[in-house]
C-alpha positions as CSV (number, residue, x, y, z in Angstrom):
1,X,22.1,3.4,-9.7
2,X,22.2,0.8,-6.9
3,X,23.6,-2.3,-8.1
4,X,22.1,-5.6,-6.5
5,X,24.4,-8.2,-5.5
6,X,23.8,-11.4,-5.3
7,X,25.8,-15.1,-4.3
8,X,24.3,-18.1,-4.6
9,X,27.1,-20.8,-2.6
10,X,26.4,-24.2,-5.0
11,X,26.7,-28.0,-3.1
12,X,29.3,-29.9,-3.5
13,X,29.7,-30.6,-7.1
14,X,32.1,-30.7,-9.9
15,X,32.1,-27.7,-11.8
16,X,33.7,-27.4,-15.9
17,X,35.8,-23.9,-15.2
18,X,37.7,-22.6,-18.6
19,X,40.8,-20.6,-17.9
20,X,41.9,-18.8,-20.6
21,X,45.8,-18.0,-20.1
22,X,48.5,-16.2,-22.6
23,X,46.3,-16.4,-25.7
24,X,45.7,-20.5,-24.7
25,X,42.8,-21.9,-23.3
26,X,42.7,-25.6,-20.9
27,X,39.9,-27.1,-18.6
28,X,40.3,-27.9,-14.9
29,X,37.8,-29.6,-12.6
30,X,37.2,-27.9,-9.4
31,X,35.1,-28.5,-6.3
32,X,33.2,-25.7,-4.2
33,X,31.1,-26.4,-0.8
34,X,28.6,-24.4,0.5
35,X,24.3,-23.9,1.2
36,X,22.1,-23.4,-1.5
37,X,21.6,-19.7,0.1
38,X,21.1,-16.5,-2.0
39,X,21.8,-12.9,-0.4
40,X,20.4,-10.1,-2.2
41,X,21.9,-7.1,-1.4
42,X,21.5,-3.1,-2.3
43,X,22.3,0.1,-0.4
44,X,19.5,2.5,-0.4
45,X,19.9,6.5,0.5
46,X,18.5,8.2,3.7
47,X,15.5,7.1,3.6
48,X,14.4,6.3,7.2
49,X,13.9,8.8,9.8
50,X,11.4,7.9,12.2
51,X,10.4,10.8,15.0
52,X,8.0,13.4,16.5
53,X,9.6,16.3,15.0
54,X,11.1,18.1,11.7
55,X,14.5,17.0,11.4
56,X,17.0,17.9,8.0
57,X,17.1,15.5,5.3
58,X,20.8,15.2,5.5
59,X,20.0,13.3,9.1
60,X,17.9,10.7,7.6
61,X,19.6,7.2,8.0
62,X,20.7,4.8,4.4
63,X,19.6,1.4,4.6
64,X,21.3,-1.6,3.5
65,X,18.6,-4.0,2.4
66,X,18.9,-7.9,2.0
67,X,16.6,-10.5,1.1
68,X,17.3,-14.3,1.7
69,X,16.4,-17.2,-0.6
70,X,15.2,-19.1,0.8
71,X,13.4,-17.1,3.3
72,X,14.1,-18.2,6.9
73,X,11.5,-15.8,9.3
74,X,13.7,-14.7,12.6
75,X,16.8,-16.0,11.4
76,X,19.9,-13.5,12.1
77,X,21.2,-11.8,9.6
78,X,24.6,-10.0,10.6
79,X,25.9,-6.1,8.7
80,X,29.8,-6.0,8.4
81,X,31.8,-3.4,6.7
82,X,35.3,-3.7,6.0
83,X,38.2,-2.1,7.8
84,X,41.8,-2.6,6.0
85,X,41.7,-6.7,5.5
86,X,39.2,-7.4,8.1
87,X,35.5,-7.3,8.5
88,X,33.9,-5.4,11.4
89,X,30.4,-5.9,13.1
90,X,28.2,-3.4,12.8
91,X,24.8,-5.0,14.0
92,X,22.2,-7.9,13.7
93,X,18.5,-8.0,12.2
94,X,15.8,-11.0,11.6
95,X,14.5,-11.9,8.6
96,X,10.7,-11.1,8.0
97,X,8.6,-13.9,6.5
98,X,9.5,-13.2,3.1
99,X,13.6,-12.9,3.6
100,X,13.6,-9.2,4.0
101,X,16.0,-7.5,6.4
102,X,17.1,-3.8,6.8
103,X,19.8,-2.5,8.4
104,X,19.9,1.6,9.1
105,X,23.3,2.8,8.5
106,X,24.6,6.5,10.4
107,X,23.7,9.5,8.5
108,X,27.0,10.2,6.7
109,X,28.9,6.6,7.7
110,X,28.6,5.4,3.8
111,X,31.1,7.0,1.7
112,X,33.6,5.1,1.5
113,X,32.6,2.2,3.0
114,X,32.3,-1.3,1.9
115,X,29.3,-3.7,3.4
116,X,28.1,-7.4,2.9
117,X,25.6,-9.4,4.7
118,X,26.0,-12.7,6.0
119,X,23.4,-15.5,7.6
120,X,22.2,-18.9,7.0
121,X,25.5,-19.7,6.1
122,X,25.8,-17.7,2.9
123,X,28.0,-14.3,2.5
124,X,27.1,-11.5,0.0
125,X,28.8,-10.1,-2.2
126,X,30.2,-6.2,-0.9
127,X,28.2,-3.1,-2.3
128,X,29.9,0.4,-1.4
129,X,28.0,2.6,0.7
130,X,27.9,5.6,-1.2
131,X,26.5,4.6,-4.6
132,X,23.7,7.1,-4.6
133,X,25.0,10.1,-4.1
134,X,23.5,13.7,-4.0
135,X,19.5,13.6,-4.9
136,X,18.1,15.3,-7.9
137,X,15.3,16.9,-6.3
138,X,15.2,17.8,-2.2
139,X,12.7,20.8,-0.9
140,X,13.1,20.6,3.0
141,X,10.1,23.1,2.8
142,X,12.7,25.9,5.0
143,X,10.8,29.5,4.9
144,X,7.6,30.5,5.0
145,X,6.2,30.4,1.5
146,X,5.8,27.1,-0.7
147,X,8.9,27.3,-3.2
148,X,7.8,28.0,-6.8
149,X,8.7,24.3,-7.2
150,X,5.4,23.0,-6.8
151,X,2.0,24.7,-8.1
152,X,-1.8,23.2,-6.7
153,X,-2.7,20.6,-9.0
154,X,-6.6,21.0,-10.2
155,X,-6.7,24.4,-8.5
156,X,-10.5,25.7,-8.0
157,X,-12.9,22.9,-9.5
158,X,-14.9,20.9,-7.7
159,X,-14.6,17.5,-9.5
160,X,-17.6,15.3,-9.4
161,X,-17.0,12.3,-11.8
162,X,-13.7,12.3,-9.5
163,X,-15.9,11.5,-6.5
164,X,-14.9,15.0,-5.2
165,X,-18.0,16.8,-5.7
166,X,-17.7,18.4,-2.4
167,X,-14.2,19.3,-2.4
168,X,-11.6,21.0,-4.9
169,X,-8.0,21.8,-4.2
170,X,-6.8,25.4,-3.6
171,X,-3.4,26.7,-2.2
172,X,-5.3,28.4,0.6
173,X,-5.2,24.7,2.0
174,X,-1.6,25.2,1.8
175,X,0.8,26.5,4.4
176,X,4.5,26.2,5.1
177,X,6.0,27.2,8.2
178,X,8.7,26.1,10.6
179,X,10.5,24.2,8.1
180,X,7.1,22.1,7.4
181,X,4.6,21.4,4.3
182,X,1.4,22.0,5.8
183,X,-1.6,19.9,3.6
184,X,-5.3,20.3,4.7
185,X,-8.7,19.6,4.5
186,X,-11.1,22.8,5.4
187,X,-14.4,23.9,5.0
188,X,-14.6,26.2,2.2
189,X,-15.3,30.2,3.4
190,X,-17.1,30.8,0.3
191,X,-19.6,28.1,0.6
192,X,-20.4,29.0,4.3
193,X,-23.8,27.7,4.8
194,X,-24.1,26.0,1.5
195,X,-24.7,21.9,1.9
196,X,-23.4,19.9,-0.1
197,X,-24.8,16.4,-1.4
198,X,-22.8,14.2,-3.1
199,X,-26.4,11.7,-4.3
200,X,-27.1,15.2,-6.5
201,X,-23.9,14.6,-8.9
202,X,-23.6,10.2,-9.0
203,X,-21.9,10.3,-5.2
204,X,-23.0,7.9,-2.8
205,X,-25.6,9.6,-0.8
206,X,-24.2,9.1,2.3
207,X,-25.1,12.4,3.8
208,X,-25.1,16.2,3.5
209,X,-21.5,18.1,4.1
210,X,-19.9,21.5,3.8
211,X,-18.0,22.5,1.0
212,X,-14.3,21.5,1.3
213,X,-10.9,22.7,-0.1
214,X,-8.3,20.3,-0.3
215,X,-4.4,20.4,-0.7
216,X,-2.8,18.9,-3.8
217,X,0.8,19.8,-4.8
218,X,2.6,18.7,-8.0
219,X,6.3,19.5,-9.4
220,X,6.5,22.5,-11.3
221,X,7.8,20.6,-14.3
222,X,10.6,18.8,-12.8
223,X,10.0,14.6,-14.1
224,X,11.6,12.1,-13.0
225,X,12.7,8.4,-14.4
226,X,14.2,5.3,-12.7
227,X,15.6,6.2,-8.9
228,X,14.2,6.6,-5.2
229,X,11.3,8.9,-4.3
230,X,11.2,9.8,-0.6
231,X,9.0,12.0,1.6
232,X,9.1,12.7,5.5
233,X,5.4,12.9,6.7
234,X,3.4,12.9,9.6
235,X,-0.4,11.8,8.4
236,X,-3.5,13.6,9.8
237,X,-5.2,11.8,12.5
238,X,-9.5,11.2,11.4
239,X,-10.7,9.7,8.9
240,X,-13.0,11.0,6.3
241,X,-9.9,12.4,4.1
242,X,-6.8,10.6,2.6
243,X,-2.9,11.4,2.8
244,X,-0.7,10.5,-0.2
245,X,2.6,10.8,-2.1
246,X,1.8,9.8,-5.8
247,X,3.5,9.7,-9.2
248,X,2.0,10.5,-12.4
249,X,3.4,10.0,-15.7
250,X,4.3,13.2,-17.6
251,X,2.9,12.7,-20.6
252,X,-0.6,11.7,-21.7
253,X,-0.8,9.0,-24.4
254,X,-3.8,6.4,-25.2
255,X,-2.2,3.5,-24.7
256,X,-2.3,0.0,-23.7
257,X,1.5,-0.5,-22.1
258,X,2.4,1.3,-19.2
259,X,5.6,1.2,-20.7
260,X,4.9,3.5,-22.9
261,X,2.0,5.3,-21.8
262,X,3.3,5.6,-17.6
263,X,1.3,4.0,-14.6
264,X,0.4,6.1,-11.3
265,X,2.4,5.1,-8.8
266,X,0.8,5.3,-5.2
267,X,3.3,5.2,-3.1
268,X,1.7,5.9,0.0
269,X,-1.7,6.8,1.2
270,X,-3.5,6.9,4.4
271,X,-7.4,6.8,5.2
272,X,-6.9,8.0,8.9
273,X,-6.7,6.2,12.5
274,X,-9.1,3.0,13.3
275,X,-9.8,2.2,9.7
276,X,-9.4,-1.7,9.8
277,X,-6.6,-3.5,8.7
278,X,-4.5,-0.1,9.5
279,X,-5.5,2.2,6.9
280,X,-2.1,2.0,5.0
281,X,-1.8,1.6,1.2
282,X,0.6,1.0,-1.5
283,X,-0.2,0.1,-4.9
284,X,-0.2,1.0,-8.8
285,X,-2.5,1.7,-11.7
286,X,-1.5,-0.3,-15.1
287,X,-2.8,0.4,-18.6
288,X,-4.3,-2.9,-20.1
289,X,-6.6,-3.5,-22.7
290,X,-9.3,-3.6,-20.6
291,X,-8.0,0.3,-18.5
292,X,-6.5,1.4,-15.7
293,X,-6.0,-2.2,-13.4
294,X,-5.0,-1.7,-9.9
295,X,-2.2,-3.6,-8.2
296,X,-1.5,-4.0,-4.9
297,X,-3.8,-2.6,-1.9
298,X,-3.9,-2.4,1.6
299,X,-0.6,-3.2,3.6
300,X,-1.5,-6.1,5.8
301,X,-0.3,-5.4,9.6
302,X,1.2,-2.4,8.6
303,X,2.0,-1.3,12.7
304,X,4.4,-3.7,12.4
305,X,6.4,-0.9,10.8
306,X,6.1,1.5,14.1
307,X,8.8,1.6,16.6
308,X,6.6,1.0,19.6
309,X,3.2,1.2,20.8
310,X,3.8,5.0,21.5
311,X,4.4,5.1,17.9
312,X,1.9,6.4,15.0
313,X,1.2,7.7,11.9
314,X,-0.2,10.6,12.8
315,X,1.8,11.9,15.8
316,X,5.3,11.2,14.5
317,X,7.1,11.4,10.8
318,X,8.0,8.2,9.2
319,X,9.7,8.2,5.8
320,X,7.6,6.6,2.5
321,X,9.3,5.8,-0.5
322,X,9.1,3.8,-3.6
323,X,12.7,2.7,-5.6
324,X,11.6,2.5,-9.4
325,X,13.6,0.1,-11.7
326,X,13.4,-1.0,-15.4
327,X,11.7,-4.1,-13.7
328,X,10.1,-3.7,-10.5
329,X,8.7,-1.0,-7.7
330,X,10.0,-1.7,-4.2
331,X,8.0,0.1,-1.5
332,X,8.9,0.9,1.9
333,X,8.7,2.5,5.2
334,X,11.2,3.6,7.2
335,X,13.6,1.2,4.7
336,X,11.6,-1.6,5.2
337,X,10.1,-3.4,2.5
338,X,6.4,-3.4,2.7
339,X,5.4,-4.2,-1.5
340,X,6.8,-5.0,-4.3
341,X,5.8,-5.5,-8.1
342,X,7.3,-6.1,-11.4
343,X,3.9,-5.3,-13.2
344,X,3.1,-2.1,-14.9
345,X,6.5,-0.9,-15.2
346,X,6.3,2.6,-16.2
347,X,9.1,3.8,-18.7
348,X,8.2,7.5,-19.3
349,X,9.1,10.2,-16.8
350,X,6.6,11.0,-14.1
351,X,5.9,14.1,-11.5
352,X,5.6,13.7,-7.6
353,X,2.9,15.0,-5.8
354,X,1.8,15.5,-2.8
355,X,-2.1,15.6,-1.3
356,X,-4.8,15.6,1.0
357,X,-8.2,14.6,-0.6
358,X,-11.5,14.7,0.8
359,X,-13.7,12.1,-1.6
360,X,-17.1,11.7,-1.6
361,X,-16.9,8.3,-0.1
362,X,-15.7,8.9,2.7
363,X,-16.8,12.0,3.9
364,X,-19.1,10.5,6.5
365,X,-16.3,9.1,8.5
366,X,-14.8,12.2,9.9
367,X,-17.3,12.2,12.5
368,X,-18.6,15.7,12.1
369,X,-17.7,19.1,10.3
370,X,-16.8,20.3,14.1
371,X,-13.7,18.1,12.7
372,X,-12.1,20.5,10.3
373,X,-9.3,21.1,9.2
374,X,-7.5,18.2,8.7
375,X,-3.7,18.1,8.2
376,X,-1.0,16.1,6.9
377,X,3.1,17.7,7.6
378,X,5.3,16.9,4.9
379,X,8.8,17.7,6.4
380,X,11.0,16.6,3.5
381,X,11.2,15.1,0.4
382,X,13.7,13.8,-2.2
383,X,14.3,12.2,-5.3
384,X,17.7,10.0,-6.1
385,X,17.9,9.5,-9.9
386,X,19.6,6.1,-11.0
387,X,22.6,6.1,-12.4
């Protein structure tokens, strides 16, 4: 597992230090000057690999991540590894507003290397480069068939008190091909002509549609506790459907404590180009007392994550991940930290999946049925289990 490490450089102030030597123990008073600075600092695996086109998982970039206390926004923050007794270089980032800084390391450059981060007068402790090692789980969807490590989730029913009462999932909205997932929305061939309106089952009535089939992948029972889930994707463009990489818990227990009965875990989704604010979300579900209790929500500013203005989410692949711990999800994009929360903390293994949905609600904003299909490419994804 990734090991933070952290070092906090006290004021100037006398300090009590017992030194136990040979079996005998004596007290010494020593003196140590520094900032009141914290650097907290993790190595991540490749999980940024921003481009227009399918690339192998093995070329994603690791990602040292750091977060300053107190935070310092635009203050430099420096990456050095070490070579022989000596400390080396290896490039300059800003701190965001909260402290955070990222730092993309060479696909390949981290075993055997040692890193720290210094700024704002503080140094880090050193974490080694290659503490993740291999992933548990990779499809790189090569071929032209979906492995049998996935199967549709919900496949053939239409799902009405889901708010999906014109749409069900079906692997003929599946394709793979050219080393890409293909997940889309379509109109249904064998409810040509039908209408379909959601007021007649408790939608919204917002309209009359055709019949949809949507994509919706799970693990074939492969589960997953404590580590890094990561998936390469390129969003589709309109609105009126939603791209996501989820987790749901395993098994199904009536429960009051995530902890012991899980918490879906959205790591990602995407509501489609010009929905305001950016159409990018991140958040989970907890159990409480009084259900399911969502935290988290729209990622404020989320372009702030592109490369450039040339840059989208739906003409080039950005990795989304999520790094569960015993005490907190931290997601990100591209290895930047976008959200993180140490509520509803999910203990129990949970399954990945992988969707396009088409829900009642917003059916109206894909401008038309002339529209259809709708796809999301999935290039890659991964799961590191923690140590």
């Amino acid at each position: 597992m990734s090991r933070a490490a952290k070092l906090t450089i006290p004021i100037l102030v006398p300090i009590l230090v017992l030194v136990f030597v040979a079996g005998g123990a004596f007290a010494y008073l020593q003196f140590f000057r520094g900032s009141d600075a914290t650097i907290e600092v993790k190595v991540l695996p490749g999980i940024a690999q921003p481009g227009a086109d399918p690339a192998s998982s093995e070329e994603a970039s690791g990602v040292v991540a750091a977060t300053f206390d107190p935070a310092d926004k635009g203050a430099e923050a420096t990456l050095e590894s070490q070579e022989g007794g000596s400390w080396k270089k290896v490039g300059t980032a800003e701190q965001d507003e909260a402290g955070h800084v990222a730092f993309d390391l060479p696909a390949g450059s981290g075993a055997g290397t040692t890193y720290r981060v210094t700024g704002g007068g503080a140094t880090s402790e050193t974490v080694a480069g290659d503490e993740w090692g291999a992933p548990t789980f990779v499809d790189e969807f090569d071929g032209d068939e979906l492995s049998d490590q996935w199967l549709t989730r919900g496949e053939g029913a239409y799902n009405p008190e889901g708010r999906r009462a014109c749409s069900m999932p079906s692997s003929d909205a599946v394709d793979v091909s050219d080393g890409v997932l293909g997940l889309s929305v379509l109109a249904d061939p064998d409810r040509k002509g039908d209408v379909c309106n959601p007021a007649e089952t408790g939608g919204k009535p917002n309209g009359k549609f055709s019949y949809r089939l949507n994509a919706q992948l799970m693990t074939n029972n492969k589960f997953f506790k404590y580590g890094v889930l990561a998936a390469r994707i390129k969003f589709q463009e309109r609105q009126g459907q939603h791209g996501s990489l989820w987790m749901l818990p395993a098994i199904s227990e009536s429960t009051t404590d995530s902890a012991k009965g899980g918490s879906e875990i959205d790591v990602i989704e995407y509501f489609g180009d010009g929905v305001k604010n950016g159409g990018l979300a991140s958040f989970i579900y907890k159990l409480t007392t009084d259900g399911a209790e969502k935290v988290g929500g729209q990622l404020p500013d989320p372009d702030q994550y592109l490369a450039g203005k040339d840059d989208s989410w739906f003409d080039d692949y950005h990795v989304f991940s999520v790094e569960w711990t015993p005490t907190e999800y931290v997601f990100r994009i591209d290895g930047q930290e976008t959200f993180r929360t140490s509520e509803g903390i999910s203990r129990q293994p949970e399954f990945p999946i992988l969707s396009l949905l088409s829900s009642d609600y917003e059916l109206e904003h894909l401008g038309g049925e002339k529209n259809l299909p709708q796809t999301m490419s999935v290039d890659w994804l991964r799961f590191w289990q923690a140590s």
